[in-house]
C-alpha positions in Angstrom: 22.7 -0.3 14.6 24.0 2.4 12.6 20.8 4.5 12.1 18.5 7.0 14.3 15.3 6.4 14.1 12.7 9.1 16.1 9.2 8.2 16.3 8.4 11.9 16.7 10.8 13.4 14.0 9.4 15.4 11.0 11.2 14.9 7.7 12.4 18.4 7.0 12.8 19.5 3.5 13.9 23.0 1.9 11.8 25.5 -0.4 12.8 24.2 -3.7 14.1 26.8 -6.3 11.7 25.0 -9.3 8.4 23.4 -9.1 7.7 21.1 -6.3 8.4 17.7 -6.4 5.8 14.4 -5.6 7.0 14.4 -2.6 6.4 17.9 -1.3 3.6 18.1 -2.6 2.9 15.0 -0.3 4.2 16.8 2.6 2.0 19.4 1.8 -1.7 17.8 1.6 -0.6 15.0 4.5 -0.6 18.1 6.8 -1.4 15.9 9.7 1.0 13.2 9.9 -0.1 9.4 11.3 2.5 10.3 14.2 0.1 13.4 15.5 -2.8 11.4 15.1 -1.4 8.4 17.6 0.3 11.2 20.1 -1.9 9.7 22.8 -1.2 6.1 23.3 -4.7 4.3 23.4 -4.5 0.9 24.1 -8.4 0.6 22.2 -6.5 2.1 19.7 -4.2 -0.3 19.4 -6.7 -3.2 19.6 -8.2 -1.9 16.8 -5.4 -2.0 14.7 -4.2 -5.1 15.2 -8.2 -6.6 15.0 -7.9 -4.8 11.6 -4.8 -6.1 10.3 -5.9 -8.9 11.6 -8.9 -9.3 9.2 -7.5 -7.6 5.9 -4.9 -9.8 6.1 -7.1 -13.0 6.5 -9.2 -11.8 4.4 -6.4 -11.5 1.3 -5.5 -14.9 2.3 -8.3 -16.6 1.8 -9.8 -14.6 -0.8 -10.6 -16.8 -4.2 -9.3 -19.7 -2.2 -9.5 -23.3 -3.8 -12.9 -22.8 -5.7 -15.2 -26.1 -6.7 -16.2 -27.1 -10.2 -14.1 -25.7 -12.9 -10.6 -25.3 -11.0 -8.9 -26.3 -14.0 -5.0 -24.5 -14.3 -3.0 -24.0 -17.0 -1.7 -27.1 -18.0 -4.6 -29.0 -17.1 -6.7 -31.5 -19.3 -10.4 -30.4 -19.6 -12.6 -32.7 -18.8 -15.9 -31.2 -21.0 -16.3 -29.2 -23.5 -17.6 -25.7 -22.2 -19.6 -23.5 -24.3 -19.8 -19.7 -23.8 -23.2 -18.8 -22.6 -22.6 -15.3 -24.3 -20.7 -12.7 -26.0 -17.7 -11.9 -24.5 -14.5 -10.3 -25.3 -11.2 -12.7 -25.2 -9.3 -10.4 -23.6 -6.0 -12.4 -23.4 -6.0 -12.6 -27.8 -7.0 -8.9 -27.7 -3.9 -7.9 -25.9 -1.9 -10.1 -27.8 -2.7 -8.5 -31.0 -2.6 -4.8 -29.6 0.9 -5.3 -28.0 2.1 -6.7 -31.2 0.3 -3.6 -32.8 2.0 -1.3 -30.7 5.8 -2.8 -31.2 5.2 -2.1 -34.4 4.1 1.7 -34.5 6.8 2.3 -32.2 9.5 0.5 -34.1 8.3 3.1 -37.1 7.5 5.4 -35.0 11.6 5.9 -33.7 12.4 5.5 -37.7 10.4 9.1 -38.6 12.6 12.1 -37.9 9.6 14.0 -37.3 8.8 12.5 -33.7 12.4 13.4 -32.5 12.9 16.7 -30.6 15.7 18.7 -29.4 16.8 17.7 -25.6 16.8 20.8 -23.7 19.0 19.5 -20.8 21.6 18.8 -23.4 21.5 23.1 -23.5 22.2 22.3 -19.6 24.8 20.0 -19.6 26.7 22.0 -22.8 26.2 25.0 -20.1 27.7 22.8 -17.0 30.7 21.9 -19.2 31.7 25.7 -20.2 31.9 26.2 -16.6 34.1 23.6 -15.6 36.3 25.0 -18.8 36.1 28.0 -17.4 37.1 27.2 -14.0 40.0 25.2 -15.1 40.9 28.5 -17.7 40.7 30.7 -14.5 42.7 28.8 -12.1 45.4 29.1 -15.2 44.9 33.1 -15.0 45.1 33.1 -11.5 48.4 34.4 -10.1 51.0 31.6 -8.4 49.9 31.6 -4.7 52.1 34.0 -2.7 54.5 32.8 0.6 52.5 33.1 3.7 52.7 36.4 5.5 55.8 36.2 8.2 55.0 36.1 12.4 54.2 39.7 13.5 58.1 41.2 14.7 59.7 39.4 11.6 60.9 40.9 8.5 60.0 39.9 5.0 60.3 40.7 1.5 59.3 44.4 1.2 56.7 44.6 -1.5 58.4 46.1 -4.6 61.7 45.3 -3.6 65.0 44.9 -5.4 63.2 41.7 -7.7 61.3 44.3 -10.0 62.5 44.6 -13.0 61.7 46.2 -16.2 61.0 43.2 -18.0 58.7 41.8 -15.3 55.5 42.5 -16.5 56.4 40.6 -20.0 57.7 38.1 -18.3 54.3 37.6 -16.4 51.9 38.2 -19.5 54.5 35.0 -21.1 54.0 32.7 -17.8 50.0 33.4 -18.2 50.2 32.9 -22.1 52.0 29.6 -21.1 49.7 28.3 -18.4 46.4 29.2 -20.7 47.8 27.0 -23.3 48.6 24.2 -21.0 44.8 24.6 -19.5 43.6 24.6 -23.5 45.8 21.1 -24.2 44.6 19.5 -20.9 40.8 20.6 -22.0 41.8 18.6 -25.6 41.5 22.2 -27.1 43.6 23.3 -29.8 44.0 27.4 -29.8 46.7 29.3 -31.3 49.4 30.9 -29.3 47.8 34.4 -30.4 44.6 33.2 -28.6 45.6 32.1 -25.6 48.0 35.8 -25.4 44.6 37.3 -26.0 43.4 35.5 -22.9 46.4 36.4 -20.8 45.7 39.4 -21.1 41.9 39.6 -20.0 41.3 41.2 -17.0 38.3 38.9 -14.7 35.4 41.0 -15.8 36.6 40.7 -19.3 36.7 36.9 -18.4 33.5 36.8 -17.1 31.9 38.6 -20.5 33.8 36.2 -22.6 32.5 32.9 -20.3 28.8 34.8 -20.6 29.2 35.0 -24.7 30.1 31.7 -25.0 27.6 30.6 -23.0 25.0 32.6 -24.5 25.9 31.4 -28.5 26.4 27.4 -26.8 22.9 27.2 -25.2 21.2 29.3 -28.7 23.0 26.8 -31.0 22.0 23.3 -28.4 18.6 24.9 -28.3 17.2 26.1 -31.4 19.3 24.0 -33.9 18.4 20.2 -34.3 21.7 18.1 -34.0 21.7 14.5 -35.0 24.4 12.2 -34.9 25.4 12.4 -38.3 25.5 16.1 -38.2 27.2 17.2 -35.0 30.4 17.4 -37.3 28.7 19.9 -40.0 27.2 21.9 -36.8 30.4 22.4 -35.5 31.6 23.9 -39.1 29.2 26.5 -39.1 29.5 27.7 -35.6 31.8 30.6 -36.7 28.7 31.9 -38.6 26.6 32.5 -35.7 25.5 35.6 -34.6 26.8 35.9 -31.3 30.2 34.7 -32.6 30.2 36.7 -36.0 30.0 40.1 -34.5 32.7 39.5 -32.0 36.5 40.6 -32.0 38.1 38.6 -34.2 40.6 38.2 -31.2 37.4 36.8 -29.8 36.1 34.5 -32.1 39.4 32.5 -32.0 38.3 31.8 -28.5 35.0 30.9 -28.6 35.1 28.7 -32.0 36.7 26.1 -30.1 35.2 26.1 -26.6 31.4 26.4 -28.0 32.5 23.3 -30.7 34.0 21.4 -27.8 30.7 21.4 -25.8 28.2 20.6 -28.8 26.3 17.2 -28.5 23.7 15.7 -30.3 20.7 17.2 -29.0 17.9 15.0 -30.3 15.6 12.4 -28.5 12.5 10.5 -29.3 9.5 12.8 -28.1 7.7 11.2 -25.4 4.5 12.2 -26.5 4.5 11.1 -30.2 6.0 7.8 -29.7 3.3 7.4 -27.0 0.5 8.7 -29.6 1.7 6.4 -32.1 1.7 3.5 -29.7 -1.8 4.2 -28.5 -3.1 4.8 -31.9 -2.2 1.9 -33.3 -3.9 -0.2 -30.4 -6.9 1.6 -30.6 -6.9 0.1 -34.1 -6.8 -3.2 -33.0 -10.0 -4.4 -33.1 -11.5 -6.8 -30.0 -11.5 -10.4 -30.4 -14.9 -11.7 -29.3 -16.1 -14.8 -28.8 -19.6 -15.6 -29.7 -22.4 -17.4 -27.3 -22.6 -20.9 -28.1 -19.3 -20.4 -29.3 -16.6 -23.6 -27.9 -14.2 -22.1 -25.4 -12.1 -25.4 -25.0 -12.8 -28.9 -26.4 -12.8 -32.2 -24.0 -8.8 -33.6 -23.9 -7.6 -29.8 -25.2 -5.1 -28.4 -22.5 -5.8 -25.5 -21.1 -4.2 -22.3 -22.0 -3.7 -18.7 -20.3 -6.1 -17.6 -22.5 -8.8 -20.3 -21.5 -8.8 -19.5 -17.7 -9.1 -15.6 -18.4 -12.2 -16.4 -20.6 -14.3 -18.9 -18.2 -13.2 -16.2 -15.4 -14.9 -13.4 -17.6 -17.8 -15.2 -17.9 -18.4 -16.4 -14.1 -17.7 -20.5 -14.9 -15.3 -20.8 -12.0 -17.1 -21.7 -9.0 -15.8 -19.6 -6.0 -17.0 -21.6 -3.4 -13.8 -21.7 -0.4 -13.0 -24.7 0.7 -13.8 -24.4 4.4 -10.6 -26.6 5.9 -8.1 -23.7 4.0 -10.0 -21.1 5.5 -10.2 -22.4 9.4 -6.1 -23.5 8.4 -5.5 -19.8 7.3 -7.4 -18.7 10.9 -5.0 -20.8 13.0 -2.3 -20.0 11.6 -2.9 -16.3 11.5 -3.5 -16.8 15.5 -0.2 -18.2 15.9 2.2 -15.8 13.9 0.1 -13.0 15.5 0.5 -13.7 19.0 4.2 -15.0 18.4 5.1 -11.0 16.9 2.9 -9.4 20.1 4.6 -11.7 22.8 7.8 -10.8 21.6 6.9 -7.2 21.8 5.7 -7.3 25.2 8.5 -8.7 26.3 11.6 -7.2 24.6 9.8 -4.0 23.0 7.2 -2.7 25.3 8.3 0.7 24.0 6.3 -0.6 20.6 4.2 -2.5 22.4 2.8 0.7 23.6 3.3 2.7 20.6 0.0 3.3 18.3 2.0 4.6 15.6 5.0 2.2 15.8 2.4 -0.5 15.4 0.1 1.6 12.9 3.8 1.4 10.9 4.1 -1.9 11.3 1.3 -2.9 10.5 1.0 -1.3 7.0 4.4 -2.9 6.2 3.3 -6.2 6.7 -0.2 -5.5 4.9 2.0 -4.1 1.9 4.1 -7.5 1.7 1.0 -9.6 2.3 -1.2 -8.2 -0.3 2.1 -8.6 -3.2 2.5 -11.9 -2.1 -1.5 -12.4 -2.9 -1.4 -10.6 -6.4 1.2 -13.2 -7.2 -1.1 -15.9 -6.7 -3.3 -14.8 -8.9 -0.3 -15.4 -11.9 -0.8 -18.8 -13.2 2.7 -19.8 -13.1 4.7 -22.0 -10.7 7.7 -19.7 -10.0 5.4 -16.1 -8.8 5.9 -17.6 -5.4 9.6 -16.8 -6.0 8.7 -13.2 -6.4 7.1 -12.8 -3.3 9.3 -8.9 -1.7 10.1 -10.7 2.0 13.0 -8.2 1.6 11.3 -5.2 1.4 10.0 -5.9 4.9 13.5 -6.6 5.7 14.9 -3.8 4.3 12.1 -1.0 5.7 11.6 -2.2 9.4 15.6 -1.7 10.1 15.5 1.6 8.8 12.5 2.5 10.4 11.9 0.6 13.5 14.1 -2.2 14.8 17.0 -4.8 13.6 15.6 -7.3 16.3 11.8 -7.0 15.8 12.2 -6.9 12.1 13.9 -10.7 12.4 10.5 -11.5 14.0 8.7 -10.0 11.1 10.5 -12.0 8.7 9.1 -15.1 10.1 5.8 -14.4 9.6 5.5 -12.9 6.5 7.5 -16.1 5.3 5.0 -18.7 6.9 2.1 -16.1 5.6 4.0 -16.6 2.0 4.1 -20.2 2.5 0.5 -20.9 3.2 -0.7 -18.1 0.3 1.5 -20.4 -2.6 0.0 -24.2 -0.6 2.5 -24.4 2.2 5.3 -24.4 -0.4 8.7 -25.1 1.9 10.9 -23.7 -1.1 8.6 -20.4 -0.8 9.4 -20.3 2.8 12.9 -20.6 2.5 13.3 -18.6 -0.3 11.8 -15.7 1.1 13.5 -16.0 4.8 16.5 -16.2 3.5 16.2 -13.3 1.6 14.6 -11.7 4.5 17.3 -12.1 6.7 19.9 -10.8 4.5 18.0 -7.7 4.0 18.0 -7.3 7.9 22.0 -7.6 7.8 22.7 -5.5 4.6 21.3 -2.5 6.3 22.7 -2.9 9.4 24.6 0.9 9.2 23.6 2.8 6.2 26.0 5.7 5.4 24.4 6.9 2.2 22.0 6.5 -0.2 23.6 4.0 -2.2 23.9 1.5 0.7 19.8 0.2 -0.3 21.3 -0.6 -3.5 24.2 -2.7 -2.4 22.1 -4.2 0.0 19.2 -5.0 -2.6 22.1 -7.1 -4.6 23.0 -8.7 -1.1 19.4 -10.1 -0.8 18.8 -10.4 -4.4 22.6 -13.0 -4.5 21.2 -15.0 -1.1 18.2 -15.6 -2.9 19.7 -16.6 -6.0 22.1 -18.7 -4.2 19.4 -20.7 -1.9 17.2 -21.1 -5.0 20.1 -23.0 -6.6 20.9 -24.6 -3.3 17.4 -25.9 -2.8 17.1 -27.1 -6.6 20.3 -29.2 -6.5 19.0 -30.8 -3.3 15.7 -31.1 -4.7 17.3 -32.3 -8.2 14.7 -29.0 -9.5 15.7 -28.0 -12.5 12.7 -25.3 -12.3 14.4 -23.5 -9.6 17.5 -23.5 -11.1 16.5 -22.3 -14.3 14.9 -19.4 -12.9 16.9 -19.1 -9.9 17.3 -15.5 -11.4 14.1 -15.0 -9.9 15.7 -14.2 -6.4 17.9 -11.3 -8.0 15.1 -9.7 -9.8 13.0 -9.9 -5.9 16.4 -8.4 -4.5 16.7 -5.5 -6.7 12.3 -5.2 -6.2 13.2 -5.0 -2.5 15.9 -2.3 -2.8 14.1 -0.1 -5.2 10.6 0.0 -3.3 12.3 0.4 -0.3 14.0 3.7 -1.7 10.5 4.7 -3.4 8.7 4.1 -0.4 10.8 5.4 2.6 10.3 9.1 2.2 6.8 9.1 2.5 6.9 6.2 5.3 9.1 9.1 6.9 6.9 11.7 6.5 3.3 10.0 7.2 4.9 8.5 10.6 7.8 11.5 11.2 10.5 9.4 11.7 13.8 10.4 10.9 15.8 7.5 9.1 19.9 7.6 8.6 18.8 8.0 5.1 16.5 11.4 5.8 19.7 12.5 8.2 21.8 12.0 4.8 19.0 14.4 3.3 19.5 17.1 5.8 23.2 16.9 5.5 23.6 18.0 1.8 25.0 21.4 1.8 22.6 22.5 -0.8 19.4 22.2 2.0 18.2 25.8 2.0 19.0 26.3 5.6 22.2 25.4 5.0 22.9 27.4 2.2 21.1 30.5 4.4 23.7 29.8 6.7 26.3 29.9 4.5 25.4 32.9 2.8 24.4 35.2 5.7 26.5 33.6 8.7 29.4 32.3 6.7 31.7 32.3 10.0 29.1 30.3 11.8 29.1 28.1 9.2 32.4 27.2 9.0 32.1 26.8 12.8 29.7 24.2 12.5 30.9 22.0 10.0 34.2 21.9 12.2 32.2 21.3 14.9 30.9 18.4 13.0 34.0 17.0 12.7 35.2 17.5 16.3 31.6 15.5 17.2 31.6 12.9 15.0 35.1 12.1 15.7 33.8 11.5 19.3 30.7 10.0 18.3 33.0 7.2 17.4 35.0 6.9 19.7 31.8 6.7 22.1 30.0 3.8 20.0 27.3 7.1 19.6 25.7 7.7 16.6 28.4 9.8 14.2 25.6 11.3 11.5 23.2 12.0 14.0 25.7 13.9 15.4 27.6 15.8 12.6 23.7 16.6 11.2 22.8 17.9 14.4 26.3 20.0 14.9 25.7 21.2 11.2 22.1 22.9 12.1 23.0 24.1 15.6 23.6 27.6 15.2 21.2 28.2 12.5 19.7 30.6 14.7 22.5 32.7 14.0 21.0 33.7 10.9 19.0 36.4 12.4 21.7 38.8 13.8 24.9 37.3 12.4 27.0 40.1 12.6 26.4 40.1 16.7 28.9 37.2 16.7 32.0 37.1 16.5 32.8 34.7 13.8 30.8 36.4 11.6 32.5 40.1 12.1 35.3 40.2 10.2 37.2 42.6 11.6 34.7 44.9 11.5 33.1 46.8 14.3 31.7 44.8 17.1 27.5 46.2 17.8 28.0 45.1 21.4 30.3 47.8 22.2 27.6 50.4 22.0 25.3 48.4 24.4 24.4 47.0 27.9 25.7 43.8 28.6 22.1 42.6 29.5 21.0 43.3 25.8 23.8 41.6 24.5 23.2 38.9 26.4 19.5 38.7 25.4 20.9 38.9 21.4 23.6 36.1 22.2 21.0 33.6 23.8 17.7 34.4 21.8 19.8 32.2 18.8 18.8 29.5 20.5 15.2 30.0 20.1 15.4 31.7 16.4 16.9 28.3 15.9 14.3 26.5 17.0 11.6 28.9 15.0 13.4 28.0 11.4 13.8 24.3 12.4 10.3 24.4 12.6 9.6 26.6 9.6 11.6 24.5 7.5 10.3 21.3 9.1 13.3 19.9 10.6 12.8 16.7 12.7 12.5 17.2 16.7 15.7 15.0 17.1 17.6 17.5 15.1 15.9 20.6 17.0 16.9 18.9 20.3 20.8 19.7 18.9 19.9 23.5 18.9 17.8 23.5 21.9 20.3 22.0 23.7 23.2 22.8 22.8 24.5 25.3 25.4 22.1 23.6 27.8 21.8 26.3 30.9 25.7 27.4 30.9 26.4 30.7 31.6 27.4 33.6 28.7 30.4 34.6 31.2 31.5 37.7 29.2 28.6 39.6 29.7 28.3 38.1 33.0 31.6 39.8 34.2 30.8 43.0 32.2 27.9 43.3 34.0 29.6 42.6 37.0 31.9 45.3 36.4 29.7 47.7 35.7 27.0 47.6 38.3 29.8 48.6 40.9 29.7 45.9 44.0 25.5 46.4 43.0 24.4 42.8 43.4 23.6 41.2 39.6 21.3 38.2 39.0 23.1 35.3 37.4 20.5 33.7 36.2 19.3 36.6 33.5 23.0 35.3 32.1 22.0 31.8 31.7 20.7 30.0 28.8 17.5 28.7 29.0 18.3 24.8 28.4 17.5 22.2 28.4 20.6 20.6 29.6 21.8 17.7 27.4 19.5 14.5 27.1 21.3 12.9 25.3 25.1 11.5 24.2 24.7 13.1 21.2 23.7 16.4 22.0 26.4 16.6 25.0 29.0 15.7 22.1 27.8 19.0 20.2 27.9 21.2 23.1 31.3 20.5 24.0 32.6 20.4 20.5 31.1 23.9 20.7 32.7 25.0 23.2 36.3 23.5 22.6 36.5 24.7 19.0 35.5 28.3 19.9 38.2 28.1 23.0 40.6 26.7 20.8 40.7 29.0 17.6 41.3 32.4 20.2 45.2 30.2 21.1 47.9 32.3 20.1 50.3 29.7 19.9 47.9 26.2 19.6 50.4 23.5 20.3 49.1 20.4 20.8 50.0 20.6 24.7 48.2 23.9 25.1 45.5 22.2 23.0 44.9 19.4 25.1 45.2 21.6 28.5 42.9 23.5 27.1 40.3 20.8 26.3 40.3 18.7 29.2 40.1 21.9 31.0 36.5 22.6 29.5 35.3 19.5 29.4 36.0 19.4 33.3 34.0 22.5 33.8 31.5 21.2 32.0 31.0 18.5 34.0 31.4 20.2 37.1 29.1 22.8 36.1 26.3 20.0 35.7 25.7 20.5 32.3 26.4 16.7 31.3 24.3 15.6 34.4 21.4 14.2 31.7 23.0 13.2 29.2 24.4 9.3 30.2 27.5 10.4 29.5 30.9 8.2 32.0 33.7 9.5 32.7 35.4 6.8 30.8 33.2 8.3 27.8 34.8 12.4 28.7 38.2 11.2 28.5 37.8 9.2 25.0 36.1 12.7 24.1 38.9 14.5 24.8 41.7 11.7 23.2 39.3 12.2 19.8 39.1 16.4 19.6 42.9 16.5 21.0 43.5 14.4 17.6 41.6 16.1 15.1 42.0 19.6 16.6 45.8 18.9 16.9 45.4 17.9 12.9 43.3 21.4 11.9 46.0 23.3 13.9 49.3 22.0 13.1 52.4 23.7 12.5 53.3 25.3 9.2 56.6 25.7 7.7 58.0 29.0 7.1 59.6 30.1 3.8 63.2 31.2 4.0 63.3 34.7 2.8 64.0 34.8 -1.3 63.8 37.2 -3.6 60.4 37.5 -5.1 61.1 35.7 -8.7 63.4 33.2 -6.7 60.4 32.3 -4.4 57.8 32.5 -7.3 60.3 29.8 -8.9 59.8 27.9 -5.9 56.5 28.0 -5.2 55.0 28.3 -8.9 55.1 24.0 -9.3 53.7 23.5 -6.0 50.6 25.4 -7.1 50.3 24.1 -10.5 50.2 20.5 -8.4 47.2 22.3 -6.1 
């Protein structure tokens, strides 16, 4: 369906570089997750949750259930006069008056320049836009890029040749005068000629003290100065008078005067605080509205207001006897729907069936929906019915536990939604309809973005079978507020985004969405692979692409895949200069010892791997990528050094062998021989695509016939669309290049000079 859901995944998340967020914190005092708690299936267990969700929920539906005596609604004629047998406070005037109270300080409150305060991540964003100046002023400094180094035996322009000339070096300082005032026009910055010559002829560190001055003045000026709208213009005018731009070269100051102006914004904001004291001042002003005992409440023949019904429930005149026919309705009917859901799990999903925390999960989603379709029937207004969040169901139990049972789902909570509102049909269709589009809409989710397209998907089906059903029904109600089923969509989409992180966490189950998490390249293992094993790095993120290339081609799941391909050699981390992507060039530590050693540094990655997935909580269904990934193959370098050096003495293969697992599944297989194609293929002198595909079939063969596959369901039908999909992108990464004719050096900086400026 798009998505990878593991029951036994552990959301993974980073150490942030601020405070932590709500939902770290979460992760930190829910140290044992529902998931650990149900490790043991118990079928008690299980009988106890489903007795329990049983109750709760029949207990929400019956709960103040069509009481006897006053039942009067809004709307209603009274038929008597009811006095109040005491004091009590009429809370529904109260509110009224405060909340008209409070619109009114903060209407004032937003006029008075003292309760506006200066916007620190203004200071932020004035800082984010120097360096994007900055880069663009740089790339502008830079050099034209140079003709690719000729093929080893093949001669090339000798550096310093016969195209030196003793105006060069003008000419140079005239080219970088002219591209700085080109980068200063496309910024909209006006700078004299003079300026931008001054800029030239900074050298990088010169640049970098300039960017740090300007920064420095900018972020002073947006945070200690109070900019308004109307004065962002007289700011400007007095930046030249600053400190940090007053004692600079006056070469200098014709540089910054512009670039700190250009990123100065009105800075001021209501303050958060004094708008909210105001507010609550003035309705702690307001005083109660009481109503007296033997005071009228509501006359005989007078309809009966909002305001009516929240006094008579205040004072305990609404009988709350149930009417005994809805309750034993409300019993069947719960019977029915819950034995419908648990045949249809023991028949199509025993795997859930049996699961205490799948149906723990399950459970809690359908309580959740439940219990906001009961608060809505406490709003004394025909259209809360319409308001009822079938969708969020709809929209969770994809992502988190299966397209097919969540159709079943859908079902009940729209009979349950039904009966709750009087076994309203337009309820019930309302609220499967929007069900079922929510089921659809996030049938493959790709990013984050996806819950909000498909909260507007269930929030237009809505819309559209409200208007449906009021044109059949001639209901002009429903089609006045037929806007109802957008505002439920967008409800749906934005709980379901609120609520799925810590669903994630509380049952570990790794959504596409949490997989989209761990794929940012700011995710602190990520960026510690970057920074201490940038060759591995690189590695992985091509073979990413090599996997999830197959991953399609495979009907396999492509960002499971490229996630798991991205985390696979974090292990790497730990002694990155002992591989050979990570050398550089430089000296290589395995030539100073045994083979057996190395051997034991090359394969122990795999479990240092596993150690930081685990310290940085990665989910089991990404660790099962590193574990696996070179299953039990053989480190055949060291092998034959070994070989070679013990002399015809006999040497134990198996002390070269990785410890596995092998493969258990497509997509881990997918990752090991991405691995080990894009490794094979990079060492190609001459990688033509014949050589490339030779080379690629040949490995996945010994692969196969190594037994390394053997686990992981893989056909043979599968290998050779494998092969087709890294021949193809490999073939793409390795291409040939054209070679530059051999010019004289200002003839080829001619040439090349517009194709860089287009770069």
């Amino acid at each position: 369906m798009g998505m990878k859901q593991e029951p036994g995944g552990a959301p993974g998340a980073g150490k942030p570089r601020g405070g932590p967020s709500l939902r770290e914190v979460w992760r930190t005092r829910v140290s044992v997750p529902v998931s650990e708690v149900f490790r043991k299936p118990s079928p008690t267990r299980r009988a106890l949750l489903v007795v329990g969700l049983f109750l709760i929920m029949f207990a929400l539906a019956v709960a103040s259930s069509a009481p006897d005596g006053v039942d009067w609604e809004v709307g209603d004629v009274a038929t008597r006069d009811v006095v109040a047998p005491r004091d009590v406070v009429n809370r529904h005037r109260t509110e009224q008056l405060r909340e008209e109270a409070a619109r009114q300080a903060l209407r004032e409150a937003e006029l008075d320049p003292v309760n506006w305060e200066i916007n620190p991540a203004e200071a932020l964003r004035s800082e984010e836009r120097l360096a994007a100046m900055f880069a663009v002023l740089r790339q502008a400094l830079a050099e034209p890029e140079a003709p690719e180094a000729p093929e080893d035996g093949e001669a090339g322009p000798p550096p310093g040749g016969e195209s030196e000339g003793a105006g060069e070096p003008e000419a140079d300082l005239q080219a970088r005068t002219a591209r700085v005032l080109d980068a200063f026009s496309e910024l909209g910055l006006d700078v004299s000629p003079r300026a931008a010559e001054t800029l030239a002829r900074m050298s990088a560190r010169e640049v970098d003290e300039l960017e740090a001055a300007v920064r420095s003045a900018a972020v002073n000026i947006m945070t200690t100065r109070r900019i308004g709208e109307m004065d962002l213009e007289r700011e400007r005018a007095t930046v030249a008078l600053h400190a940090g731009i007053r004692d600079a070269a006056e070469d200098r100051r014709e540089l910054m005067i512009p670039l700190v102006q250009s990123v100065m914004r009105p800075n001021l904001i209501p303050s958060p605080e004094k708008i909210e004291r105001a507010r609550q001042e003035a309705m702690r002003g307001v005083a109660e509205v009481r109503i007296r005992e033997g005071q009228i409440i509501i006359r005989r023949g007078d309809q009966v207001e909002l305001e009516h019904i929240l006094l008579l429930q205040d004072l305990g005149l609404v009988d709350g006897r149930p009417d005994y026919g809805f309750v034993a309705g409300v019993l069947v009917l719960q019977l029915l729907l819950f034995t419908m859901v648990g045949v249809y799990l023991y028949q199509q999903r025993p795997d859930i069936f049996r699961s205490d925390a799948q149906l723990a999960l399950m459970g809690l989603i359908v309580l959740l929906v439940t219990a906001l379709a009961k608060v809505g029937t406490f709003i004394p207004w025909e259209g809360s019915g319409f308001l009822v969040p079938v969708g969020l169901a709809g929209l969770l139990f994809p992502l988190l536990v299966d397209s097919r049972v969540a159709l079943i789902v859908i079902i009940m909570l729209a009979v349950m939604a039904a009966a709750l509102y009087g076994l309203d049909g337009r309820v019930f269709i309302v609220a499967l309809a929007g069900g079922i589009s929510a089921v659809y809409s996030v049938s493959r989710v790709s990013q984050r973005s996806d819950l909000t397209r498909a909260g507007f998907i269930v929030g237009g089906t809505s819309f559209l079978t409200m208007v449906a059903l009021g044109l059949l029904r001639s209901d002009m109600f429903i089609i006045q507020y037929s806007f109802l089923g957008v505002v439920t969509g967008l409800v749906s989409a934005v709980g379901t985004i609120g609520l799925l992180p810590y669903l994630e966490t509380l049952f570990r189950i790794t959504s596409s969405i949490r997989l989209l998490e761990l794929s940012n390249p700011n995710h602190p293992l990520l960026r510690k692979l970057l920074m201490e094993a940038p060759g591995s790095y690189h590695h992985s993120i091509l073979v990413g692409n090599l996997a999830e290339a197959a991953a399609e081609a495979i009907g396999a799941d492509p960002l499971l895949v490229r996630v798991g391909a991205q985390y696979h050699d974090i292990g790497k981390t730990k002694r990155p200069y002992f591989f050979v992507e990570n050398q550089f060039g430089g000296e290589n530590p395995h030539d100073k010892i045994s083979p057996t050693l190395s051997t034991l540094i090359v394969i122990s990655h795999v479990k240092d791997g596993v150690e930081l997935a685990q310290e940085y909580q990665l989910p089991p269904v990404i660790v099962d990528f590193i574990k696996e990934h070179h299953g039990t193959d053989l480190v055949k370098y060291f092998y034959q050094k070994a070989v070679e050096a013990a002399q015809g003495e006999p040497v134990d293969e198996q002390d070269f062998r990785y410890p596995g697992p092998k493969p258990q599944s497509k997509e881990t297989a997918l990752v090991m021989l991405a691995d080990g194609v894009e490794a094979a293929v990079r060492s190609l002198s001459r990688p033509t695509p014949g050589r490339i595909e030779g080379l690629v079939r040949r490995l996945i063969k010994e692969r196969l016939e190594s037994g390394q596959l053997d686990e992981s369901n893989l056909t043979l039908r599968d290998l050779d669309k494998i092969a087709d999909a890294f021949v193809r992108v490999l073939t793409g990464i390795f291409h040939k290049r054209v070679e530059y004719p051999e010019l004289k050096e200002h003839e080829l900086r001619k040439a090349v000079e517009p194709e860089a400026r287009r770069a």
